[in-house]
N, C-alpha and C positions, 0 to 999 in steps of 0.2 A: 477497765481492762482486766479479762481473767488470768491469774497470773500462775492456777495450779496446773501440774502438768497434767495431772491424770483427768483433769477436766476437757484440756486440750487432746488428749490423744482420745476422748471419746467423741468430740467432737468432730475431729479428723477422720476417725472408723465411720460414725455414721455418713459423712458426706462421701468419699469413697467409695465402701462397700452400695450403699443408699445410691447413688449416682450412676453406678456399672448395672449392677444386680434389677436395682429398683425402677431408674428412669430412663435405662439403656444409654447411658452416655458411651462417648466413645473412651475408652482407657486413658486417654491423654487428654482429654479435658477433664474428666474428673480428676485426675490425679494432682493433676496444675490447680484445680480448682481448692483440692483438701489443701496443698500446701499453700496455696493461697491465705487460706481462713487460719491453717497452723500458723501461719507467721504474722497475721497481723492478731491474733489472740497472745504471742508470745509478748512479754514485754524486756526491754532494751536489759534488765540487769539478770535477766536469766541467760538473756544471751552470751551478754559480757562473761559470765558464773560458769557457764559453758566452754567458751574457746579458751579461759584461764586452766578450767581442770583439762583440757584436752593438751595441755605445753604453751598454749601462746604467751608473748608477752604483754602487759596488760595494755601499752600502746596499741598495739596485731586487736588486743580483744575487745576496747574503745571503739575503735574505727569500726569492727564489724558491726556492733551493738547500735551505731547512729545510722547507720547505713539504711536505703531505702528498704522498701519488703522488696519491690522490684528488682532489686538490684541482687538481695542474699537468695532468690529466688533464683535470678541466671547465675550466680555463681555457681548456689548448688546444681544448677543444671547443666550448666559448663566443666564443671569437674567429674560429674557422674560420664557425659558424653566423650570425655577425656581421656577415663579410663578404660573405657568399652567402646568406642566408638570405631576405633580399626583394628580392634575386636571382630568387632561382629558383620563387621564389612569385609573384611579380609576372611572371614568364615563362611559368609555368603557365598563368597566365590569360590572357596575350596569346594564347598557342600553342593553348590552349581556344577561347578565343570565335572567332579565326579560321579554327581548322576549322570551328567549328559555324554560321558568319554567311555560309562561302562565300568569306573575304577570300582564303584561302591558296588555293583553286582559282581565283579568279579571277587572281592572280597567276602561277600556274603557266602557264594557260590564253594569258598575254598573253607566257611568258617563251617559251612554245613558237612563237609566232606569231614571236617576232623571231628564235630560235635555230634550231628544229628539233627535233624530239627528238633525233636524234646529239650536237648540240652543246650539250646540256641541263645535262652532267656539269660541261663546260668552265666555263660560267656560274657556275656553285656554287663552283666552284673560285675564279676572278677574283673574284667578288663577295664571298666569305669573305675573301681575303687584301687585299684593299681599304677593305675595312670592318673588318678586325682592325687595320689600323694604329690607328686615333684608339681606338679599340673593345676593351674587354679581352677574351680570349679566351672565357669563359663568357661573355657577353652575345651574343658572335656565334654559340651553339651556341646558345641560347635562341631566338632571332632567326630563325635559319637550317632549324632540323630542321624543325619545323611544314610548312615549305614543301618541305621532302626530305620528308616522307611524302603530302604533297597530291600530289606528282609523280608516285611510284609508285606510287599508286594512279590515277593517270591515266593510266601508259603502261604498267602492270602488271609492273615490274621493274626493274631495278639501283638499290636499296634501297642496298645498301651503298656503291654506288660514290657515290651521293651526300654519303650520311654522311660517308665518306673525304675528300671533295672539299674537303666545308666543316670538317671537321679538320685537311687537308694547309693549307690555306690562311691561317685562323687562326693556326694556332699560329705559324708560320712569320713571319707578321708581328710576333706576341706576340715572339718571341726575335730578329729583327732588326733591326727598324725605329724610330725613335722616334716617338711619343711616349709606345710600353710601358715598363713602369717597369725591366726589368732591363734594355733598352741607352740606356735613359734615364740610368741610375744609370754604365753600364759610359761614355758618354760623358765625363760629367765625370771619374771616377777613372784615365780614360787618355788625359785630355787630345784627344780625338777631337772634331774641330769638328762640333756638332749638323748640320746639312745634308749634311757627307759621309758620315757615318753612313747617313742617310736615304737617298740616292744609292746608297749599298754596300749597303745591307742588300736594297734597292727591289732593285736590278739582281741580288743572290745570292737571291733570294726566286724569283724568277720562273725562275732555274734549280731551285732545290730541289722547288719546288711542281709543275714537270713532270718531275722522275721520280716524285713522290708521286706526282703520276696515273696515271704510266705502270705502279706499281708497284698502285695503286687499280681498273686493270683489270683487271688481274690478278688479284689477288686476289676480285672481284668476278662473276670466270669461276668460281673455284677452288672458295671457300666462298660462295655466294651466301647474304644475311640473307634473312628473310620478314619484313616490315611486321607485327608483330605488336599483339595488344589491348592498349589501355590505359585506364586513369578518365579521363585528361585527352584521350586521342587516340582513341576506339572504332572500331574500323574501319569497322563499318556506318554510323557519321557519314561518315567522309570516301567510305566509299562514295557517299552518297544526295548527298553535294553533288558529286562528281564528278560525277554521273549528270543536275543540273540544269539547265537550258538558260540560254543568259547574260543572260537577262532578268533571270531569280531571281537574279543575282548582283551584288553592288555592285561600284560604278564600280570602275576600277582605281585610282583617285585614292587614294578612299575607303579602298581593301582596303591600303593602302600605306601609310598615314596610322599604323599599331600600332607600323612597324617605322622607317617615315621619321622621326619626331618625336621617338623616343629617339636615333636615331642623330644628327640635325641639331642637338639641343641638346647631346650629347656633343662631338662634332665644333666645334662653336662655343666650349665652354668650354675645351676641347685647346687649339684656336686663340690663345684670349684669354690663356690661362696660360703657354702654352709657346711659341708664336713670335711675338707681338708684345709682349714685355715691356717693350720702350722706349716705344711710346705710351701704353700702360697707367702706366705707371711715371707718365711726365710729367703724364698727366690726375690721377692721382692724387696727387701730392707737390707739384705746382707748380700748383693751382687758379687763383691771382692771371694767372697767364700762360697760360689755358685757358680761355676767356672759358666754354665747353660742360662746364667738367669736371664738374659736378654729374650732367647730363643722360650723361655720357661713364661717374661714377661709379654712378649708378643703373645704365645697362645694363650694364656689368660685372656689378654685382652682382645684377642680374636671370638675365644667362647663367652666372653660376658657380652660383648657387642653383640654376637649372631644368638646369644642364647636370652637375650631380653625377649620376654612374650608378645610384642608390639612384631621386632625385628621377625623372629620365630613364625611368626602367624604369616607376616608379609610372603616370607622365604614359601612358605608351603601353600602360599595363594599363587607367585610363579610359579612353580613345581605343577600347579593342578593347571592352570591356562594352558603350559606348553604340552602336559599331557593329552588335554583336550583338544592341544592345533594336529599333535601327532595321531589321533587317530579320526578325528572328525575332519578333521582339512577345514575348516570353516571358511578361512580368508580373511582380511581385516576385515573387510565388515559384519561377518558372520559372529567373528573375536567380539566385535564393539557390542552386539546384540544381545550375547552371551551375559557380559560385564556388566549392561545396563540391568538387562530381569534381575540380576542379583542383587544390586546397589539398589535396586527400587524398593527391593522387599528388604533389604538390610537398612534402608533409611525409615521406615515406619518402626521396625523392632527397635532401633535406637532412641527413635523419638520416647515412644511407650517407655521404653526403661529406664531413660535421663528422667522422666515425666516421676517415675517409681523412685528413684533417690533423691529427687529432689523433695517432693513428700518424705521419705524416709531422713533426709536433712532436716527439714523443717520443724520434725517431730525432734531429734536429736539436739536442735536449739533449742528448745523448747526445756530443757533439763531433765527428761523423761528417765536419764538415765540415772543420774543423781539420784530423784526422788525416790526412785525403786531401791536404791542401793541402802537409802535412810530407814524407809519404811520394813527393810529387812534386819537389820543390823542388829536389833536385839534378839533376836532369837539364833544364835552361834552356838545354842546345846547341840543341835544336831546338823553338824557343818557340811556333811556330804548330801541331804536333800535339800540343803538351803542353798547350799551353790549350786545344783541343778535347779532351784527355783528362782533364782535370781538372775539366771542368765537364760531359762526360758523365758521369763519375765518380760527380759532388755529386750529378746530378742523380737517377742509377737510386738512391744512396744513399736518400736523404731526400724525394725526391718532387717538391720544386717547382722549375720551369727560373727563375725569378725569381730563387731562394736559390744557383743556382747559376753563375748569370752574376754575381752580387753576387762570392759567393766568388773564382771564379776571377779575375773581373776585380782584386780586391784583392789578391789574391796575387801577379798577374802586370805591377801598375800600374808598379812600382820600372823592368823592364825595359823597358815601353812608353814611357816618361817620358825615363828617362836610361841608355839601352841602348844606342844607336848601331846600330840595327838598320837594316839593307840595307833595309829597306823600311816602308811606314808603317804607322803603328799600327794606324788602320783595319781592316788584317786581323789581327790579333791578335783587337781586339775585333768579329770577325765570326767566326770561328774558336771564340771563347765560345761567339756567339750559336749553331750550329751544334750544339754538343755539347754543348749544353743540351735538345737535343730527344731524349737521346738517356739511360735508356730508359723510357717511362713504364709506367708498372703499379701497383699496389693500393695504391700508399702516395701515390698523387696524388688530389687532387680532384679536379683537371681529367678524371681517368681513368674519376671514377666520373659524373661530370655526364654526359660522352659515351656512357656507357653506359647510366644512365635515364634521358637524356632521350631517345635513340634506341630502349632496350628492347635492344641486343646485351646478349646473355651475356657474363658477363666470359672464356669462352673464347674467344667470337667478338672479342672485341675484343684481347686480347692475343694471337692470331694474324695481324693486319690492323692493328690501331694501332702497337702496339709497332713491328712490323720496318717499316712505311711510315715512321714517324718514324724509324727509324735508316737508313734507305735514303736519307732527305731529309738527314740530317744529314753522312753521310759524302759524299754527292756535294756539299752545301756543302765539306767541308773538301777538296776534292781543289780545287773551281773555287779559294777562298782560294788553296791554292800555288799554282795555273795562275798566277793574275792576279799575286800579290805575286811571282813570278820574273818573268813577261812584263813586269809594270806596274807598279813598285814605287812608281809615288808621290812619290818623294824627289830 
C-alpha cells in the first residue's frame, strides 16, 4: 500500500485529468473513479492522522479509518450533496423562471440603461465581489449567470468575459474578506482584528479583481465561449424574451425581488451573527434589563431562520415561480413543466459536483494537507511567500481555497502571534487569502458549479479560470510585499 501523499495526489491527477481530457469520460465517472483509487491507495492511519488534526475524537477518527472505501466514499459524497444540493436546485429554478418570466431581461435592459454596454462587464464584476462578501461563492454564481446569459443574448456577445467577471469577483471576496468562513476562521487563529481584515482584504480585492478583468479581456478576445443550450436555460427562450417589448416585462422591482430577497435575508443574518454580537448577546442573556428583549429575541430568530442560505435560496425559488405564474399564466401543469426542465439540469450539476468533493475528500484523507505543511516548515525566513505557497499548494492539492486558508493559516499562526515580525499580521493572513485561489481544477466543486451552470467545457474553463485566478492571486501577493514594506502597520 502507497502511503505518500504526494504519490497519491499524482496519481489521482493523472486519472481525472487522463480520463475527462484524455479518454472522454463523463465528469462523474472519472471523478468517482479518481476517488476511488485516492481512497483505496490511502492507508487506514493516515486517515485516522487526518480526522484527529481536523478536531475529531480519536473514537469519531477510529471508526472512520476502518470504515469501508465504499462507505467514506458515499459519505463524502452525501456531505458534498448536502451542502449544495438545494443549492443548486433551488437555483435552478430561480435562473429558470427568470429567463422564462422576462425578470433576467428586464434587469439587464435597466443594467444597460444605467451603464452602457461597454460598461456592462464592469458591473458583473463590482456587483459579484460585493455581493460575495456576505454571500458564499456558489450562491453568487447561481444568482449572477442567469443574468450573464440574458445579457449576451441581448448584445450578442462577450459570453465569457461575463462569466469571468462574476468568477474574478466572487471568489476574491470568498478568500479575502470576512464574513467567508476561511478568513473568518484565518482571523481569529492569527489574531487579526475582524474590521482590519475587512479593510485589507476590501482594499487587495479591488486590485486583484482588476487584473482578473484585465486578464478576462483577454482571454475573451482569444477563446470566445458561445451561449450554449440548456433544460434550464433554452436559448430560443432567452431569445423570444429578448425580443419582447418592455410592456410584456415585469417591473424592474418585481424582476429583482428572486435575487434581492435571498441576498437581504443573507446579508441580515451575516449582520446579526457576526458584527453585532454585543447587542445580540445583551437582549439575549440580560432580558430583565431589556425591557424589548423578547420582541429583540423573536426577530433574531426570525432573521437567522429566514436568513440561513438553504432557507434564503428556498424563499427566492418561491418569489421566482409566483413571478413566473404572474406573468406567464402557465397553469399547474405548465408550473409542473417548468420545475421539472430545471430539477433535470440541476440534478446532473449536483451529481458532477458531489462527484468533485468527494475526489476532493478523498485527496484530503489522504494527508495531502499535512504533508505540504511539513515539507514547508523550514523555510519561515520569508514568511509572507511561504504562506502564499502553502496555501496555493493545499489549495491545487485537494481542491477547496477554504481547507486551504484553514491549513495554512494554522500552520503559520505560532509566527503571526509571537514572531516579532517587521510588519502586521494582516498581510500574512491576506497573502493566504491570495494563494488560496491559486489553482483550481477538477477536484473543486466550485470548478464544476462554474462550469454547468454556465455550460463551458471543462477545457474552456481550465484555459480562462485556472490562469485568471492565478494571475489574481500572484498580483495579490506582489501588492501584500508592496504594502507590508511601504506600510507595515506596526
Amino acid at each position: 500500500m502507497i502511503a505518500d501523499p504526494l504519490v497519491i495526489l499524482l496519481v489521482g491527477v493523472v486519472i481525472v485529468v487522463g480520463g475527462i481530457i484524455g479518454l472522454k469520460l463523463h465528469p462523474f465517472l472519472a471523478l468517482l473513479l479518481g476517488a476511488l483509487v485516492v481512497a483505496m491507495m490511502t492507508p487506514g492511519s493516515a486517515i485516522e492522522h487526518n480526522a484527529l488534526a481536523k478536531g475529531a475524537t480519536p473514537a469519531a477518527a477510529h471508526q472512520l479509518a476502518v470504515r469501508s472505501i465504499g462507505e467514506r466514499i458515499a459519505q463524502e459524497f452525501g456531505n458534498t450533496c448536502g451542502k449544495l444540493g438545494i443549492l443548486i436546485a433551488m437555483a435552478a429554478i430561480i435562473g429558470k423562471c427568470m429567463l422564462e418570466s422576462g425578470a433576467a431581461e428586464r434587469i439587464v435592459r435597466s443594467l444597460l440603461k444605467l451603464t452602457g454596454i461597454a460598461k456592462a462587464p464592469i458591473a458583473f464584476l463590482a456587483s459579484s465581489f460585493f455581493i460575495g462578501i456576505p454571500v458564499f461563492f456558489d450562491t453568487v454564481i447561481f444568482l449572477m449567470v442567469p443574468l450573464a446569459k440574458a445579457m449576451t443574448m441581448r448584445i450578442g456577445k462577450n459570453y465569457l468575459l461575463f462569466i469571468l467577471a462574476i468568477m474574478a469577483g466572487a471568489s476574491m471576496a470568498n478568500s479575502l474578506v470576512p464574513p467567508a468562513p476561511g478568513p473568518l476562521f484565518l482571523t481569529g487563529e492569527m489574531q487579526i482584528p475582524i474590521g482590519m481584515m475587512m479593510i485589507g482584504g476590501f482594499l487587495l480585492g479591488l486590485l486583484t479583481i482588476s487584473t482578473g478583468y484585465l486578464f478576462a479581456l483577454y482571454a475573451n478576445r482569444k477563446w470566445p465561449a458561445p451561449l450554449r443550450d440548456s433544460l434550464d436555460a433554452r436559448l430560443e427562450d432567452i431569445r423570444l424574451a429578448s425580443a419582447k417589448e418592455d410592456a410584456q416585462l415585469p417591473s424592474l422591482g418585481f424582476s429583482l425581488l428572486p435575487v434581492l430577497v435571498p441576498l437581504i435575508l443573507i446579508c441580515t443574518n451575516t449582520a446579526l451573527t457576526s458584527f453585532l454580537p454585543s447587542p445580540v448577546s445583551v437582549a439575549l442573556s440580560s432580558p430583565a434589563s431589556v425591557p424589548s428583549s423578547a420582541f429583540v429575541r423573536g426577530l433574531i430568530g426570525l432573521f437567522t431562520f429566514l436568513g440561513d442560505k438553504y432557507i434564503a435560496l428556498a424563499a427566492g425559488g418561491l418569489i421566482a415561480l409566483l413571478l413566473l405564474a404572474r406573468q406567464k399564466r402557465p397553469g399547474r401543469e405548465g408550473m409542473t413543466a417548468f420545475v421539472q426542465a430545471a430539477l433535470m439540469s440541476a440534478g446532473a450539476i449536483i451529481l458532477i459536483t458531489a462527484a468533485g468533493g468527494t475526489f476532493g475528500g478523498m485527496l484530503q484523507q489522504s494527508g495531502i494537507s499535512t504533508r505540504i505543511a511539513e515539507m514547508t516548515r523550514g523555510y519561515q525566513m520569508t514568511l509572507i511567500p511561504l504562506a502564499f505557497l502553502v496555501a496555493a499548494v493545499v489549495r491545487t492539492a485537494q481542491g477547496s481555497a477554504t481547507v486551504a486558508v484553514i491549513t495554512a493559516s494554522g500552520m503559520l499562526s505560532g509566527m503571526a502571534v509571537h514572531g516579532h515580525l517587521a510588519y502586521h499580521p494582516l498581510y500574512l493572513g491576506l497573502a493566504i487569502g491570495c494563494g488560496s485561489k491559486l489553482v483550481p481544477w477538477m477536484n473543486d466543486a466550485g470548478f464544476w458549479i462554474v462550469c454547468k451552470i454556465s455550460n463551458l467545457t471543462e477545457g474552456e474553463a481550465l484555459k480562462t479560470i485556472a490562469p485568471m485566478q492565478t494571475i489574481m492571486g500572484i498580483a495579490g501577493l506582489i501588492g501584500v510585499l508592496l504594502a507590508a514594506r511601504l506600510l507595515p502597520l506596526i
